[in-house]
C-alpha positions in Angstrom: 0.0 0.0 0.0 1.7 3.5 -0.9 -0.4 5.6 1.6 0.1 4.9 5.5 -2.9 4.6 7.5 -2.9 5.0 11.6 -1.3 1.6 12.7 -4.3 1.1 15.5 -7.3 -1.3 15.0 -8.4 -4.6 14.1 -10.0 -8.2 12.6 -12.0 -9.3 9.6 -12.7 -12.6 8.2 -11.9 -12.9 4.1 -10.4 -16.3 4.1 -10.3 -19.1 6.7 -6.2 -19.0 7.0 -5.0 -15.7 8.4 -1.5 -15.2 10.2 -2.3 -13.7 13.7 0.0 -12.1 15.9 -0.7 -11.2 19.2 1.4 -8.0 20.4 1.0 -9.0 24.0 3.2 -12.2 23.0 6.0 -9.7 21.4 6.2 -7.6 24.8 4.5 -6.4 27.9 5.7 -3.1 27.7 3.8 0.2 26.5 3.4 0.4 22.7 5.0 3.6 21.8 4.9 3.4 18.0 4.5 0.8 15.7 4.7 0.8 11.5 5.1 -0.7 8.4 8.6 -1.0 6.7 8.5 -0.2 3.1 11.4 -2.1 0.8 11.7 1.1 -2.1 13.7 -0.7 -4.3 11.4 -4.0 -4.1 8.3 -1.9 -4.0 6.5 -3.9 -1.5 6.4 -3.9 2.7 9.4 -5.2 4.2 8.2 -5.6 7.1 6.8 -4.4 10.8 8.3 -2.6 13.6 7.2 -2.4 17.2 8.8 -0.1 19.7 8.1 -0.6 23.5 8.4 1.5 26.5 9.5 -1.5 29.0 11.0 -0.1 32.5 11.8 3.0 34.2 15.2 2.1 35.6 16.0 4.8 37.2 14.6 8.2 38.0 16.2 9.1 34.4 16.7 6.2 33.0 14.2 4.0 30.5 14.4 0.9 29.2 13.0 0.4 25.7 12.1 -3.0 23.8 12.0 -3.0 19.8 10.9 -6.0 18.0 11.0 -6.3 13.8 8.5 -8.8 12.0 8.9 -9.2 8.4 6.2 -8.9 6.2 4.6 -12.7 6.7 4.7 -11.7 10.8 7.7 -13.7 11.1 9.9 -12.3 13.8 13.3 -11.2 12.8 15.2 -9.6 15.4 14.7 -8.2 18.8 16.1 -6.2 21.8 16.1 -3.6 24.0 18.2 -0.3 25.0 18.4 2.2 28.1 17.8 5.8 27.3 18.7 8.5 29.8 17.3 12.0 30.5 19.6 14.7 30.3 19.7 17.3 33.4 16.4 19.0 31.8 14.6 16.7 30.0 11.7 15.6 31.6 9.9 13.1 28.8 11.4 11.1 25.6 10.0 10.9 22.8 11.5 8.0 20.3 10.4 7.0 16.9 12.4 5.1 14.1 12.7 5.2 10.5 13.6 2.0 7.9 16.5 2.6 5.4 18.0 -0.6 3.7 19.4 -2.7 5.9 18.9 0.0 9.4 16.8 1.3 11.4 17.6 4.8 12.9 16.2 5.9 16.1 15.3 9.3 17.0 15.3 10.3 20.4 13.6 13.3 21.4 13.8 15.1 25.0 11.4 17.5 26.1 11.0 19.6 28.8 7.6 19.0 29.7 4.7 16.8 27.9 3.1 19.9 25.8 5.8 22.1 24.7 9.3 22.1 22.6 11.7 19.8 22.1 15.2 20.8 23.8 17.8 17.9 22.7 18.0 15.4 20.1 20.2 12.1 20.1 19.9 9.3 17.7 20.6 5.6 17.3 21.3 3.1 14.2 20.0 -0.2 14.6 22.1 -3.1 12.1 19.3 -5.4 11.1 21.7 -7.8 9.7 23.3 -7.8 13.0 21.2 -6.9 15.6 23.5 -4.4 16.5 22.2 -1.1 18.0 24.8 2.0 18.8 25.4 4.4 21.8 23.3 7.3 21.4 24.8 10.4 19.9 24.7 14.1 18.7 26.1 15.5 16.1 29.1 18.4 16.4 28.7 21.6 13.9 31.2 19.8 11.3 28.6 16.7 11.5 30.3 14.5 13.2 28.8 12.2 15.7 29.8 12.6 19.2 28.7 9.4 21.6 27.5 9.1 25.0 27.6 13.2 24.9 27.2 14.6 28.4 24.2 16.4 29.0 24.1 20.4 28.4 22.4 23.3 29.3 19.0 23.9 27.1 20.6 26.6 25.2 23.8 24.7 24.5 21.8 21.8 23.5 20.4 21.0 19.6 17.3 19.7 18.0 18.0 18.2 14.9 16.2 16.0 12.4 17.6 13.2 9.6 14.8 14.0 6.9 14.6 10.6 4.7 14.8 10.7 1.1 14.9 8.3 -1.8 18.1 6.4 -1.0 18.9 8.2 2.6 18.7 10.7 4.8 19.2 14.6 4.3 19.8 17.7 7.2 19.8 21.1 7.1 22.8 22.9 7.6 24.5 24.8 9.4 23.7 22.9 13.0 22.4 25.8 15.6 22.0 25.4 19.2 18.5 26.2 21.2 20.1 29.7 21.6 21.2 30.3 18.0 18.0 28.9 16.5 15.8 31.7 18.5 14.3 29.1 20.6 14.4 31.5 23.2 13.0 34.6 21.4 9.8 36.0 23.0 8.3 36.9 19.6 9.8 34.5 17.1 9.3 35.9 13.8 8.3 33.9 10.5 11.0 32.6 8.6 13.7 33.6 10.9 15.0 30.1 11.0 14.8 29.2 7.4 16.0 32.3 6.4 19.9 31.2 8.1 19.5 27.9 6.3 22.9 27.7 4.2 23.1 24.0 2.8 22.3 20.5 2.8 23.9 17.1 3.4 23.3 14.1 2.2 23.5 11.0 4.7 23.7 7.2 3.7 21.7 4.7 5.5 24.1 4.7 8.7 23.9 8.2 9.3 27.5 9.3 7.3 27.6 12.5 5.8 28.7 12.1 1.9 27.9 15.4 0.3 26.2 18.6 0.5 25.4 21.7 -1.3 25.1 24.9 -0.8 22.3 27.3 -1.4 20.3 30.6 -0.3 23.6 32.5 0.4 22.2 36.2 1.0 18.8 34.8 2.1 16.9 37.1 4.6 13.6 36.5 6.2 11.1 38.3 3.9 13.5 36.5 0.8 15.1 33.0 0.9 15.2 29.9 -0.3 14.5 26.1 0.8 16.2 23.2 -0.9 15.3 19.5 0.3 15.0 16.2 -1.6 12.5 14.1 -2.5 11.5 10.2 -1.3 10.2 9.4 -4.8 9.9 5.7 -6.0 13.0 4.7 -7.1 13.8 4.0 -10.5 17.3 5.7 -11.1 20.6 6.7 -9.8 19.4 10.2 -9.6 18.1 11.9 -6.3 15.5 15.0 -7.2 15.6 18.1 -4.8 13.2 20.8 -5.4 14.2 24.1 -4.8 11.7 26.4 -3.3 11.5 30.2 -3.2 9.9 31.4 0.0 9.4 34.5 2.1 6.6 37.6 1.5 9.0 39.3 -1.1 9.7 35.8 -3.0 5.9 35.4 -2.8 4.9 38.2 -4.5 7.4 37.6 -7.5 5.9 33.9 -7.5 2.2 35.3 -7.9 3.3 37.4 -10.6 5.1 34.7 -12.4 8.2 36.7 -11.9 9.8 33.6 -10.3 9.2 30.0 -10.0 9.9 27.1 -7.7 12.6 24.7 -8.9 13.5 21.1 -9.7 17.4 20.1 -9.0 18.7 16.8 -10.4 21.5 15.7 -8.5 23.5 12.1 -9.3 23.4 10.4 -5.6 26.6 9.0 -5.2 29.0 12.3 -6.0 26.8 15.0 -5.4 26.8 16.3 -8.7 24.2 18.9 -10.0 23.1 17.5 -13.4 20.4 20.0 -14.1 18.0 22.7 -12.6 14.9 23.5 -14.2 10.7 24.4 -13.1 7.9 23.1 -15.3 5.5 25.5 -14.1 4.7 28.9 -15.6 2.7 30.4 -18.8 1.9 26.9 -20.9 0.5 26.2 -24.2 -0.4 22.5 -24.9 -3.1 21.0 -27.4 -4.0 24.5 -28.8 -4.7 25.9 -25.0 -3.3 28.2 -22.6 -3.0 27.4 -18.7 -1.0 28.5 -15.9 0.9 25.6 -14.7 1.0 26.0 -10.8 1.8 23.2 -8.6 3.1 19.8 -8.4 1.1 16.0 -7.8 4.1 14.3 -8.8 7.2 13.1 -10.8 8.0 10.3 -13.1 11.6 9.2 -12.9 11.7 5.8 -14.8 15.5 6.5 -16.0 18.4 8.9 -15.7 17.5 10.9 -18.7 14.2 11.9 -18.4 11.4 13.1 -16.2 7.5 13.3 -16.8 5.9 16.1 -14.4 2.5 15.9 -13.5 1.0 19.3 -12.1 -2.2 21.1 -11.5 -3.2 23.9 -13.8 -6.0 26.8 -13.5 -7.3 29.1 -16.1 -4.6 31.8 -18.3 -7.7 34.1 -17.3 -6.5 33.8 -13.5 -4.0 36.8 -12.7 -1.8 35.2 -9.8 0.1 32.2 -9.8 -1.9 31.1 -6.6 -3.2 27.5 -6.0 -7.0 27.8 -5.5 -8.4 24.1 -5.4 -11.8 25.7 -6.4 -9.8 27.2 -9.6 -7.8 24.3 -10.9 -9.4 22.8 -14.0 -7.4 19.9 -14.5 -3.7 18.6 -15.0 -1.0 19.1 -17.3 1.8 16.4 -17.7 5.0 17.2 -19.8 8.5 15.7 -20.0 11.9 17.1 -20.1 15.3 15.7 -20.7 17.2 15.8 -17.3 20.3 16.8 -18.7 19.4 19.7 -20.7 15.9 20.9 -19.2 14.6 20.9 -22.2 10.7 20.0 -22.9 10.3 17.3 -24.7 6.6 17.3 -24.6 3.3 19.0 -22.8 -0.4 17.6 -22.8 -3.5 18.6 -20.8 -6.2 16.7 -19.1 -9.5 19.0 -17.9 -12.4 18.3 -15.9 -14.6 18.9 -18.2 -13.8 15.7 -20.3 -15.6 13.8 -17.4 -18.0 15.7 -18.6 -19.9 12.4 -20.5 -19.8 10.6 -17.5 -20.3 13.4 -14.6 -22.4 16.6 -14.7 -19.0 18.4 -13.7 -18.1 22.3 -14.9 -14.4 23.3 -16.2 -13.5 23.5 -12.4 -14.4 19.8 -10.8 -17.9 21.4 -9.9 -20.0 18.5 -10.0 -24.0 18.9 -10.0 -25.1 15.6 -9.6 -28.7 15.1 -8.4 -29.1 14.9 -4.5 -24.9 16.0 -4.1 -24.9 19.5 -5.2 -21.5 21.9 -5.2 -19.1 18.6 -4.6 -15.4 18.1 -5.9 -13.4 15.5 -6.6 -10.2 15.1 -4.3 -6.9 14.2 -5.7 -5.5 11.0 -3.9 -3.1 9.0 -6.2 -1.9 9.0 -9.7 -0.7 5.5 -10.9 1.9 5.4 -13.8 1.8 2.4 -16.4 4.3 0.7 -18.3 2.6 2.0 -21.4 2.5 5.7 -20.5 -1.0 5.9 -18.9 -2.1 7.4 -16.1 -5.0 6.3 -13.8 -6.1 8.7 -11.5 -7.7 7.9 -8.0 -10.1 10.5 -6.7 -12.7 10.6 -4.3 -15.3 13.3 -4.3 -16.4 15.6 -1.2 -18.6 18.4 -0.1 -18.0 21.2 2.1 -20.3 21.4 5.0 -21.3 24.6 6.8 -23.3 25.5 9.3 -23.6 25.5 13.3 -24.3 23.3 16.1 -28.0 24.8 16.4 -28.7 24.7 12.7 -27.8 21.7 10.4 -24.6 20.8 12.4 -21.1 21.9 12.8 -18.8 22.2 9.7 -16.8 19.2 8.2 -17.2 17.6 4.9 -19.7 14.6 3.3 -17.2 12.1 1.4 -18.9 10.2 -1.0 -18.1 8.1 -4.3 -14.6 6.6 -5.4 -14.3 8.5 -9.1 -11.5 6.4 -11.4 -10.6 7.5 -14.7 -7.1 6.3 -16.8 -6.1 8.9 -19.5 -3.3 8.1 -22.4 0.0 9.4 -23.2 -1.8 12.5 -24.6 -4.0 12.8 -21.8 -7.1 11.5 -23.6 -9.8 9.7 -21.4 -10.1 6.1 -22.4 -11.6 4.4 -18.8 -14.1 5.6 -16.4 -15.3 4.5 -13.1 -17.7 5.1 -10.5 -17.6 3.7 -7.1 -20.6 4.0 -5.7 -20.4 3.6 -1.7 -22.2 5.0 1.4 -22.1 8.7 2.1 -19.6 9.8 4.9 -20.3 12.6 7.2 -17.0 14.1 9.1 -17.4 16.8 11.3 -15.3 18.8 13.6 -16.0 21.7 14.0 -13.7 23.3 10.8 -14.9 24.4 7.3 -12.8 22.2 5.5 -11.8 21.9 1.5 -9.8 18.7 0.3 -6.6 19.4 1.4 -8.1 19.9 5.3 -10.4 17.3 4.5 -7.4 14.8 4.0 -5.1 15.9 6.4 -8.1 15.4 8.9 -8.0 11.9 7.5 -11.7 12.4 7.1 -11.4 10.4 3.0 -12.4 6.6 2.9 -9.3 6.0 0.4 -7.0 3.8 2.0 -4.5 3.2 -0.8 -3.0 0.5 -3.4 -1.1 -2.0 -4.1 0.8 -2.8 -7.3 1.0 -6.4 -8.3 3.5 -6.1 -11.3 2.4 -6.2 -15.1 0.0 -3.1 -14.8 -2.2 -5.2 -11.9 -3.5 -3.2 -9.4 -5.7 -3.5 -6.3 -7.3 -0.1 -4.8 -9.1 0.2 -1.3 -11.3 2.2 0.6 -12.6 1.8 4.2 -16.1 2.7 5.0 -17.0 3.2 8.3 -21.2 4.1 9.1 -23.3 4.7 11.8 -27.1 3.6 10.7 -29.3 6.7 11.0 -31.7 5.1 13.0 -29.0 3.8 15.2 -27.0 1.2 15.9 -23.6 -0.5 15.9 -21.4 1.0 13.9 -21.0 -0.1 9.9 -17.6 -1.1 8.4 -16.8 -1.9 4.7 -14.0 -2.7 3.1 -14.1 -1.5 -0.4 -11.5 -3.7 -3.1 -11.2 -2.2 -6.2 -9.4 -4.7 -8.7 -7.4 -3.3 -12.2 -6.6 -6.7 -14.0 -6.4 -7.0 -17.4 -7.4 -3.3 -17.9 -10.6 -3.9 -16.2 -12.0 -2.5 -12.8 -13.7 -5.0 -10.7 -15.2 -4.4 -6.9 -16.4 -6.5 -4.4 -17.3 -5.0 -0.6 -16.5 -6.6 2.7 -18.3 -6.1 5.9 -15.4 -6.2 8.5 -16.5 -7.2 11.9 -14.6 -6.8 15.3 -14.4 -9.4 18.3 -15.7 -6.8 20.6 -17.2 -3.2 18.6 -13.5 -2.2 18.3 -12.7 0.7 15.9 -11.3 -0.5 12.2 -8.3 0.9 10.3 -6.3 -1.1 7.3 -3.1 -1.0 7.6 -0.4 -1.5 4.6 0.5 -5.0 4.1 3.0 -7.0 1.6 0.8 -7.3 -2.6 -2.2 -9.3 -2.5 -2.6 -9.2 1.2 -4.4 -6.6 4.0 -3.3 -6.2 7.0 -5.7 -5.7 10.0 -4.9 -4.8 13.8 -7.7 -5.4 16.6 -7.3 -3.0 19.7 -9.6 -4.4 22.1 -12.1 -2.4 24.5 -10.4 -4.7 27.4 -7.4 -2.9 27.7 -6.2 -6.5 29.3 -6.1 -8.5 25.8 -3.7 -5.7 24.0 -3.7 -5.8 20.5 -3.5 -8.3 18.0 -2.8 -8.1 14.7 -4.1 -10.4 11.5 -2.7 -10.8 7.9 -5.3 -11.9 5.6 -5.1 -12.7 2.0 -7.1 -10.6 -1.1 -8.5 -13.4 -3.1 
């Protein structure tokens, strides 16, 4: 699955062999985080890691218990490690991250529950060996420094190991609390970024390789970030985009003065093949857009690159994302070396147009779901060139709590549609599923909508030679009361054809359902129980 759901919840009953796991059997410590591994290079789950918060061994000291499973549930590894408190730290906060072959830890201490972090130490864990390393900071020339008494707050440092496609990326230079303005009274927007000077480029264990350099004059109403991206990997290039922020770099960017960047770096030297933007002032298949944002890349080699991004009207006068303006997507390619376009097409709304009452903006009229959208969640790229697009349509809701309810959003039907080469629609599908009410309180558009996790969408799998399986999780609450509904929604691309079957999931005891990624042609499903006694336990069940 490419999009990670909460790893919390529970059981369902699609075939009569399932692997089972019980978490209790793994540890009786506190789960403290727990996620899928995801193998890039294979394109599949690697596997599952647990992380436990055992012991307190001392007044500052805590013992911690990881386990790994691999992606049948077997168990691979385990152990444990003591953590200690600096002088000011009160809590810890540790999470780990899966890079071929290791697993770093990141160990956060804060000084109280609520509030900033003050120091940051990490660990590498050697899967191959079971080997996990002192903790350690890192020194301003990036060097790691183990077992590093503890500091005052202002002489200590937060940093963070961002991953990428083939490792790990920081942001340079390396400030303290004090030099980072933790302390200011009044911090001001973009003071931070605005120092940025560079970044480095890590390997899997944590070893800085290269870096480069950028925003050398930047100031806090101009500068610019750089960082790269964890994109599917299909090359020896790493892609950074470069992005040109701060209120005086905005208002060149509405007027199309300036645009954000694409840098093509090769991984292993550093080198900066090529720097380029797609976006601006297009003209493709006899029409003019503004191409404005990014949905994603297409890196299947080291010579070219296929964009896909959002475009809005030429008639719009700022270079401003408006979801309720964009009237479709543009995809063009460019040879990495030169930045030259190779070739531009456009895809609008309004050829759904035969199958959807929609307008040139995603406006959709349908009978009894008036002034809907459709929501953007995935783009899948084919070996011959096409595109199929998953989207999920939604509708704003307004009002209050004394009249029609608070604000959310109504998610309703999965849309699917697969467009050529030329971005010409050739498939259409309609999912039709039960209507969704999310409300919190919050007028929300897509983008809220989703990072609310309020969409049914729950991601895809891809099974090799243009098979694909797509799913959706339906959770409903009868109007006239009752237990609480839950649906699993399959959709199957075989052969070129969309199939869908729905599954009522059912819990042992009314607990709450979320899927959870899992290894192709599998679903993985985790049951927290109401009795706090029985833990959790978690089931991997096969997608006939």
């Amino acid at each position: 699955m490419k999009k990670a759901i909460l790893f919390l919840v529970l059981l369902l009953g699609i075939t009569a062999q399932s692997q089972v796991v019980d978490l209790q059997e793994l540890s009786n410590g506190e789960l403290i985080q727990s996620q899928p591994l995801y193998n890039k290079t294979q394109d599949d789950i690697y596997g599952y890691f647990f992380i436990f918060k055992k012991d307190r061994v001392d007044k500052k000291e805590f013992l911690y218990e990881y386990t790994l499973l691999d992606k049948n549930l077997n168990k691979v590894l385990s152990g444990n490690f003591v953590e200690k408190l600096g002088d000011y730290g009160k809590f810890i906060i540790v999470n780990g991250i899966y890079r071929e072959g290791y697993i770093t830890f990141k160990i956060d201490e804060k000084f109280a529950e609520i509030g900033v972090k003050i120091r940051t130490k990490y660990r590498i864990l050697d899967i191959k060996e079971n080997t996990i390393s002192d903790a350690f900071v890192l020194s301003k020339e990036l060097k790691k420094v183990y077992n590093e008494p503890s500091k005052s707050i202002k002489e200590s440092t937060v940093f963070t190991f961002y991953p990428n496609s083939f490792g790990y990326h920081l942001l340079t230079p390396l400030e303290n609390n004090a030099e980072s303005g933790m302390y200011a009274l009044m911090p001001k927007e973009g003071d931070k970024e605005s120092r940025v000077r560079g970044i480095s480029y890590f390997n899997e264990q944590l070893n800085p390789l290269w870096s480069f350099s950028f925003n050398q004059k930047g100031k806090r109403k101009q500068y610019e970030e750089v960082f790269f991206l964890n994109n599917k990997i299909h090359s020896n290039i790493l892609v950074g985009r470069r992005l040109y922020n701060g209120s005086a770099n905005q208002k060149l960017r509405e007027k199309g003065e300036i645009f954000n960047t694409f840098l093509f770096f090769n991984k292993d030297t550093g080198k900066l093949i090529s720097e380029f933007s797609p976006f601006g002032n297009k003209k493709a298949d006899e029409t003019e857009v503004k191409d404005v944002s990014n949905i994603n890349i297409f890196l299947d080699s080291d010579k070219k690159v296929t964009f896909l991004n959002r475009i809005m009207s030429s008639k719009v006068k700022k270079f401003t994302l408006d979801e309720e303006k964009i009237i479709g997507f543009s995809r063009s390619e460019y040879d990495i070396a030169t930045g030259k376009e190779l070739s531009r097409h456009i895809f609008t709304w309004d050829k759904l147009s035969e199958h959807l009452n929609i307008n040139e903006h995603g406006y959709i009229k349908e009978k009894g779901e008036p002034n809907s959208y459709l929501y953007l969640h995935d783009v899948i790229l084919k070996s011959d060139g096409n595109l199929i697009f998953i989207t999920e349509q939604y509708k704003t809701l307004t009002g209050t709590l004394l009249v029609g309810g608070s604000q959310g959003v109504k998610i309703s039907d999965m849309i699917l549609f697969e467009v050529d080469k030329n971005m010409a629609l050739v498939k259409f599908q309609k999912i039709e599923k039960e209507i969704t009410n999310y409300r919190v309180g919050i007028k929300m558009d897509g983008t809220t909508a989703n990072q609310y996790g309020a969409f049914d969408y729950a991601g895809y799998q891809d099974l090799r030679n243009d098979d694909f399986l797509i799913y959706y999780y339906n959770k409903q609450r009868p109007e006239n009361g009752g237990k609480k509904q839950n649906t699993l929604g399959i959709i199957s691309y075989i052969d070129g054809n969309f199939t869908e079957q729905k599954l009522p999931l059912k819990s042992k005891d009314g607990s709450e359902l979320v899927i959870v990624p899992a290894k192709k042609g599998y679903i993985m499903i985790v049951e927290k129980f109401k009795d706090n006694t029985k833990g959790l336990e978690i089931r991997l069940e096969k997608v006939n």
